[in-house]
C-alpha positions as CSV (number, residue, x, y, z in Angstrom):
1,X,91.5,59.0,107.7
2,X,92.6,59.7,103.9
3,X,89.8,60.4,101.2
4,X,90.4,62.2,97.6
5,X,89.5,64.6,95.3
6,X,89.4,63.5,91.6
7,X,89.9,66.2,88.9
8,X,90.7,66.4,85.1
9,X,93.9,67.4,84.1
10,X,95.8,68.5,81.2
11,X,98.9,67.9,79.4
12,X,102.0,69.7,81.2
13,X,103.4,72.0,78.5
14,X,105.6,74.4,80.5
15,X,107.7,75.4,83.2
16,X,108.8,78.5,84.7
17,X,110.6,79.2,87.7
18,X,111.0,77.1,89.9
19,X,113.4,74.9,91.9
20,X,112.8,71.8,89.6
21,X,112.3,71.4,86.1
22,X,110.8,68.2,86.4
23,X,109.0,66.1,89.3
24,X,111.7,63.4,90.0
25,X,110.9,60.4,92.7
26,X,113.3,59.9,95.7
27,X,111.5,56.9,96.8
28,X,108.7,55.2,95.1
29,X,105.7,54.6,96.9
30,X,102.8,52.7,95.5
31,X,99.8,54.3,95.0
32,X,98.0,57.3,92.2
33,X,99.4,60.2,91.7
34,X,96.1,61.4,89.8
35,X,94.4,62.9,93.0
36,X,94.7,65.2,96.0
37,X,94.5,63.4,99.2
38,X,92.3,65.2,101.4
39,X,93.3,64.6,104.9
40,X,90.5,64.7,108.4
41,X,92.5,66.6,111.5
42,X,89.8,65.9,113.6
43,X,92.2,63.8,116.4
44,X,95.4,66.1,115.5
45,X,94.9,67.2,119.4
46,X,93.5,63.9,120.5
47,X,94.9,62.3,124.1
48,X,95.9,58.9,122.1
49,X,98.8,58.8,120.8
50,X,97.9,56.7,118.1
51,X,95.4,58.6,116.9
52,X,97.9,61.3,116.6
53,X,100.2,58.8,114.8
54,X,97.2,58.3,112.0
55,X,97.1,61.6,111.2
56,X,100.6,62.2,111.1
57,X,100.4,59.2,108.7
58,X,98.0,60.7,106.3
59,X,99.9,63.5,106.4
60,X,103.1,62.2,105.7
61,X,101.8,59.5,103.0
62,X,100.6,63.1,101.0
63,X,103.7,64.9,101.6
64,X,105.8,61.9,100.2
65,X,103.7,61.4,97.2
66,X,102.3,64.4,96.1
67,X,103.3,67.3,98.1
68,X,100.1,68.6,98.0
69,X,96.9,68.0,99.8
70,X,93.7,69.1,101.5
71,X,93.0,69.4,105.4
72,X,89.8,69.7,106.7
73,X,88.8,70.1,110.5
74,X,91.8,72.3,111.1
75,X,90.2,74.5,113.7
76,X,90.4,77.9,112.0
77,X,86.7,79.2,112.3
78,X,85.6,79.6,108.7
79,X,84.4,83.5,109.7
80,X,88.1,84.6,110.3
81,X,88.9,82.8,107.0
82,X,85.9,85.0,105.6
83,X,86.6,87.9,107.0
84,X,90.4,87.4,105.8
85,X,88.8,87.7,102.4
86,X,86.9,90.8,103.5
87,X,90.1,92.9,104.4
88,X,91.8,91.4,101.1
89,X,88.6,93.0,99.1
90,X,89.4,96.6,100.9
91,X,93.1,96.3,101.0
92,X,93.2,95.7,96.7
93,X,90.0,98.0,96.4
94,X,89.3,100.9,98.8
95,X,93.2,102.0,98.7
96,X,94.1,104.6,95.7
97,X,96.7,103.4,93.6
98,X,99.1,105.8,94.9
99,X,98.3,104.3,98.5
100,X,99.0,100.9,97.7
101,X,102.5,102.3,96.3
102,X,103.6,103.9,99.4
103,X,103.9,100.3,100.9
104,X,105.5,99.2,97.2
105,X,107.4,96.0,98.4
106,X,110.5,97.5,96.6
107,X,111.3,100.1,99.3
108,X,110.8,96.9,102.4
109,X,114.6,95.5,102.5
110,X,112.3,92.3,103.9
111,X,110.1,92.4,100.7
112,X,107.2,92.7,102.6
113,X,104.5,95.2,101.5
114,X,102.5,95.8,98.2
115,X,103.7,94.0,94.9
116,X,101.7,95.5,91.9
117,X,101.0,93.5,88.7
118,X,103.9,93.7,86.4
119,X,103.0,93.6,82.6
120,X,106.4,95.2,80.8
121,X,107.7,93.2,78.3
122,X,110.5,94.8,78.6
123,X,111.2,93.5,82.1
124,X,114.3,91.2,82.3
125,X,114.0,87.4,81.8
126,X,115.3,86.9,85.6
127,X,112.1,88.5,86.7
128,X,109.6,86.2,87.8
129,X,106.0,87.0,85.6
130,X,103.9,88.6,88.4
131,X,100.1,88.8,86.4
132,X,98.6,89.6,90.2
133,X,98.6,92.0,92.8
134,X,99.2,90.8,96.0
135,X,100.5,92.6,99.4
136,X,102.2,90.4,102.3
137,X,103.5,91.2,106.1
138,X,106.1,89.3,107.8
139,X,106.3,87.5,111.5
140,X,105.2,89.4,114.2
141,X,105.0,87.7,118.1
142,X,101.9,89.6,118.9
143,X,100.0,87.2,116.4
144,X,102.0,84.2,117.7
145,X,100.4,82.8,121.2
146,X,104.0,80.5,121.4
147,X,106.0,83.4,120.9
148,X,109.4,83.2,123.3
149,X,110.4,86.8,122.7
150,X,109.2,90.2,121.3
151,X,110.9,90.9,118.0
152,X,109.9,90.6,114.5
153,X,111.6,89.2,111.1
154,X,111.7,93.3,109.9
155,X,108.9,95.8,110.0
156,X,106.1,95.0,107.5
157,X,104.4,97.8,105.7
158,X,100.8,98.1,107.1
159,X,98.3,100.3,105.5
160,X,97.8,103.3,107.6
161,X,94.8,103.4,110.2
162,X,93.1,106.1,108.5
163,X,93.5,104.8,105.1
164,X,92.1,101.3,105.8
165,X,90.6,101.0,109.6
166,X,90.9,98.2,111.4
167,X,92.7,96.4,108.8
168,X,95.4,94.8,110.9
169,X,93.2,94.8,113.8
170,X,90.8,92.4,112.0
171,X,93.0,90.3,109.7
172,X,95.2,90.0,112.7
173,X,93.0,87.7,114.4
174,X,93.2,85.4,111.2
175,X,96.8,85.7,111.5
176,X,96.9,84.2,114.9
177,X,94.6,81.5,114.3
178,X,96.7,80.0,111.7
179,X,99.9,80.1,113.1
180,X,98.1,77.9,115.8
181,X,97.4,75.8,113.0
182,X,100.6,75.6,111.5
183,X,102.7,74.8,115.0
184,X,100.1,72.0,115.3
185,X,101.3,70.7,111.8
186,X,104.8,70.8,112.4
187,X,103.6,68.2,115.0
188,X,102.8,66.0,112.9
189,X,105.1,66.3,110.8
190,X,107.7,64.8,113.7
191,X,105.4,62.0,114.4
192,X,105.1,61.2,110.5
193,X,109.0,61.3,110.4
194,X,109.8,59.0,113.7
195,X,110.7,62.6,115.4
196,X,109.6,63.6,118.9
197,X,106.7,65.0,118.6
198,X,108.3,68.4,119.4
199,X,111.5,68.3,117.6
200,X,110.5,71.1,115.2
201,X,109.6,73.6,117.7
202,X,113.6,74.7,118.4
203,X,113.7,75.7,114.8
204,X,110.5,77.7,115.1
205,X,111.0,80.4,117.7
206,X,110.9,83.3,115.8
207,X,109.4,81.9,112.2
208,X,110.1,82.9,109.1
209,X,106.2,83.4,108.1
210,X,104.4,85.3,105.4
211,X,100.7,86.1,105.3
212,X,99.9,87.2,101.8
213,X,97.2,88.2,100.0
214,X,96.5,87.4,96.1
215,X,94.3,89.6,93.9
216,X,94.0,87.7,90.3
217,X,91.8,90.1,88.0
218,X,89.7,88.4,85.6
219,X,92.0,89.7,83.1
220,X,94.7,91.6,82.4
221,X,95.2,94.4,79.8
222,X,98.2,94.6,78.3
223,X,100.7,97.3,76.9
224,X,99.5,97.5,72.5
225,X,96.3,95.9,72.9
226,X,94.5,93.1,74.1
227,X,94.5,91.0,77.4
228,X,95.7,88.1,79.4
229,X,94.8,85.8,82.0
230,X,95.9,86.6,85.5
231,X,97.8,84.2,87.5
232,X,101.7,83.4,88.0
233,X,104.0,80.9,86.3
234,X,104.9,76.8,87.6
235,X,107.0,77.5,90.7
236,X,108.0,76.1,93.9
237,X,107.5,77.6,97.9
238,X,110.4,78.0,99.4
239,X,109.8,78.2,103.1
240,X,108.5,75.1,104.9
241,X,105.3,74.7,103.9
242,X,102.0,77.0,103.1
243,X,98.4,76.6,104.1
244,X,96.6,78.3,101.3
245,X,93.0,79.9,101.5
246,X,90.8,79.6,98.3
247,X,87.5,81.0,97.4
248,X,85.4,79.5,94.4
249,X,87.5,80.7,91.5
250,X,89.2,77.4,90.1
251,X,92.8,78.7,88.9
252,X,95.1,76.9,90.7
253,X,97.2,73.7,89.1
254,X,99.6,71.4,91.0
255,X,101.9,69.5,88.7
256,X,102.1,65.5,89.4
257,X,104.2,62.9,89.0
258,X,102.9,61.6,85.6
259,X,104.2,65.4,83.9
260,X,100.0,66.8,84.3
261,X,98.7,69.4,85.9
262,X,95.7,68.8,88.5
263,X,93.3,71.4,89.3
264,X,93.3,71.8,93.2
265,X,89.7,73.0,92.8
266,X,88.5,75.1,96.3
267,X,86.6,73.4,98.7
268,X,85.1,75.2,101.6
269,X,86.1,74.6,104.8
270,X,89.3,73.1,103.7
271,X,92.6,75.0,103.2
272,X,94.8,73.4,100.5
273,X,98.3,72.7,102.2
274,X,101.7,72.5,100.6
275,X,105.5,71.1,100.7
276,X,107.9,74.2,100.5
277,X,111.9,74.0,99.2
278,X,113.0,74.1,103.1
279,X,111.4,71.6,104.6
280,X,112.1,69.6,100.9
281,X,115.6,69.7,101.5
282,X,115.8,69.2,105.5
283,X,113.8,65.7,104.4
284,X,116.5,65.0,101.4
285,X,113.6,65.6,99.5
286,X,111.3,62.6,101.2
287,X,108.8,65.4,101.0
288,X,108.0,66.6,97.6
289,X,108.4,70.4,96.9
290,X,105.9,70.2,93.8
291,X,105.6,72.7,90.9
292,X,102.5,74.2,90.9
293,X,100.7,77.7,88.8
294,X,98.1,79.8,88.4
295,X,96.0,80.4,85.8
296,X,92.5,82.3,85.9
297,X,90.7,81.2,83.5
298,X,86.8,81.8,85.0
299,X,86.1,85.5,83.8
300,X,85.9,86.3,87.6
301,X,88.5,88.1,90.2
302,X,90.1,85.8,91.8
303,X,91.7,86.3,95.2
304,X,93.6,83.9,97.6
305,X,95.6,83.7,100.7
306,X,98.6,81.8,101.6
307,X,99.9,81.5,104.2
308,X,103.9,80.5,104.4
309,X,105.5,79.0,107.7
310,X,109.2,78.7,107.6
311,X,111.8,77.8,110.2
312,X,113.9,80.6,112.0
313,X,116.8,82.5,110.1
314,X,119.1,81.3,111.9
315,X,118.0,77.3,112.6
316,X,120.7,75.3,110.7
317,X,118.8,72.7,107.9
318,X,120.9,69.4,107.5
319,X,119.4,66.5,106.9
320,X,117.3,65.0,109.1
321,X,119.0,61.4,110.4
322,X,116.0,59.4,109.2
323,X,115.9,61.1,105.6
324,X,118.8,59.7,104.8
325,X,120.3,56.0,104.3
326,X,123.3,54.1,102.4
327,X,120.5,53.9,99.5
328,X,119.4,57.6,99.4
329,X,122.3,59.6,100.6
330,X,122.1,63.5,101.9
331,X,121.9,65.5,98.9
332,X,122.5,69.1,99.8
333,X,124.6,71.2,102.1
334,X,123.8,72.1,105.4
335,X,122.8,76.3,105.3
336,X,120.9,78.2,107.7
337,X,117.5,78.9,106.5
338,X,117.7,82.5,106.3
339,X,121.1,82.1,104.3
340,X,118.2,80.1,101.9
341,X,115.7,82.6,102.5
342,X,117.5,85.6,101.6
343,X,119.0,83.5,98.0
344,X,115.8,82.9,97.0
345,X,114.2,86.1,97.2
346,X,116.7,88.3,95.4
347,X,115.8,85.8,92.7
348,X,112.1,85.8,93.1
349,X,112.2,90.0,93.7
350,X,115.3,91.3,91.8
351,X,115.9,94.9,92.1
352,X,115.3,97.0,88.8
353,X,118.3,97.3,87.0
């Protein structure tokens, strides 16, 4: 069910944000660190049970020692992935600068909309270094084939129809495909955790998702001379979880046990999936919300797409019954997750002073 990637890694030499400033262990589980399990989905919808219980398995054994892993067989056809990256292309490229600015993410009291690369050095500390352009839109039901109502999380900004034709149309259909995806996750996620198969889907009504898209320039001029590598600093996710689409530019690094950074090199056909901060804390951190960066380093553009799945605003995270014991005891406060949400993001997108 499990196989692995092996890469080379380097010596861990900084952090940035992020929720951690270190990769601790809640419960020690043999096995190496050193790799990044890919995981086979193929019987994630099979009739058998048990087969469903092996893949929640694999899934669960990465989420509890790394954080971080591969899925392959996950359903999304890889043309919608590839025409994702076709609408990410126009979006960063066939929209003036001054367009891309009328959907600045600044004027969104969501923060959803167009985030442009952000070289001041005289920026304050408690901004977050953003060395990429990247735009992103929030939750909306039409995208969602288990949506139980019709309202949004907040209108995103969308680039106009004349601008950019067909834009949402097209990446829309993306959209919907991996939200399918995700649902099915959260799945088995429940199995993996000795949870009815369906607990998550009460905290999942209305989700808290974010469909971004990444532009990472093969480098980056900045103010005085000279030029540095795109990409954005060691950080955690804070929603639940993210299923991140690559191309062939190696930049991102996921930050193991052991204090080293592991390439999490692109493979096609296979989305690199994630442990975010909420779903971290709702296990009492039996899941591992791992550091991780970006650094392009290929003399190429770079672009990538995550995708973010969180719970409802309003769902109340405490700690799941089985995620904690005498030995391990709960080790944060119960909050709603948009209480978390909205804490997070004035940090990650602080307003100009």
């Amino acid at each position: 069910m499990t196989d692995y990637l092996r890469s080379d890694v380097d010596e861990h030499s900084h952090i940035g944000v992020g929720k951690k400033g270190k990769v601790d262990t809640v419960t020690e589980i043999p096995g190496s660190f050193g790799k990044i399990p890919v995981v086979d989905l193929s019987n994630m919808g099979s009739p058998s049970i048990e087969e469903r219980k092996a893949v929640a398995k694999a899934i669960c054994d990465a989420c509890t020692k790394v954080g971080f892993f591969y899925i392959k067989n996950h359903g999304v056809p890889q043309e919608l992935v590839d025409g994702a990256f076709v609408e990410a292309r126009r979006f960063f490229h066939e929209l003036s600068e001054d367009q891309k600015m009328e959907l600045v993410n600044s004027k969104n009291p969501n923060f959803y909309g167009y985030a442009p690369i952000r070289t001041d050095p005289m920026r304050s500390a408690r901004h977050m270094k953003h060395l990429f352009e990247s735009v992103n839109f929030g939750y909306e039901p039409q995208f969602d084939d288990a949506a139980v109502g019709t309202e949004d999380n907040g209108a995103s900004f969308w680039p106009k129809e004349e601008d950019l034709p067909d834009f949402k149309k097209n990446l829309g259909k993306y959209y919907r495909s991996v939200i399918d995806l995700s649902r099915n996750l959260l799945r088995m996620f429940a199995l993996g955790l000795d949870l009815d198969e369906d607990f998550f889907n009460q905290f999942y009504k209305r989700p808290a998702t974010l469909l971004k898209m990444n532009h990472y320039p093969k480098s980056i001029p900045i103010n005085g001379g000279g030029a540095k590598e795109a990409g954005i600093e060691a950080h955690t996710d804070l929603q639940g979880f993210t299923i991140l689409a690559q191309e062939d530019v190696k930049s991102l690094e996921v930050l193991l046990k052991d204090g080293q950074w592991v390439d999490a090199e692109p493979v096609r056909g296979a989305f690199v999936v994630n442990i975010g901060d909420s779903i971290a804390m709702w296990t009492n951190d039996l899941f591992k919300s791992t550091l991780h960066r970006v650094v392009n380093r290929e003399g190429r553009a770079r672009y990538s797409i995550p995708f973010c799945f969180g719970p409802d605003f309003d769902a109340v995270m405490e700690t799941l019954p089985s995620c904690a014991t005498a030995d391990r005891p709960a080790k944060y406060k119960t909050i709603t997750a948009g209480e978390y949400h909205r804490m997070r993001l004035n940090l990650i997108y602080p307003k100009d002073d």
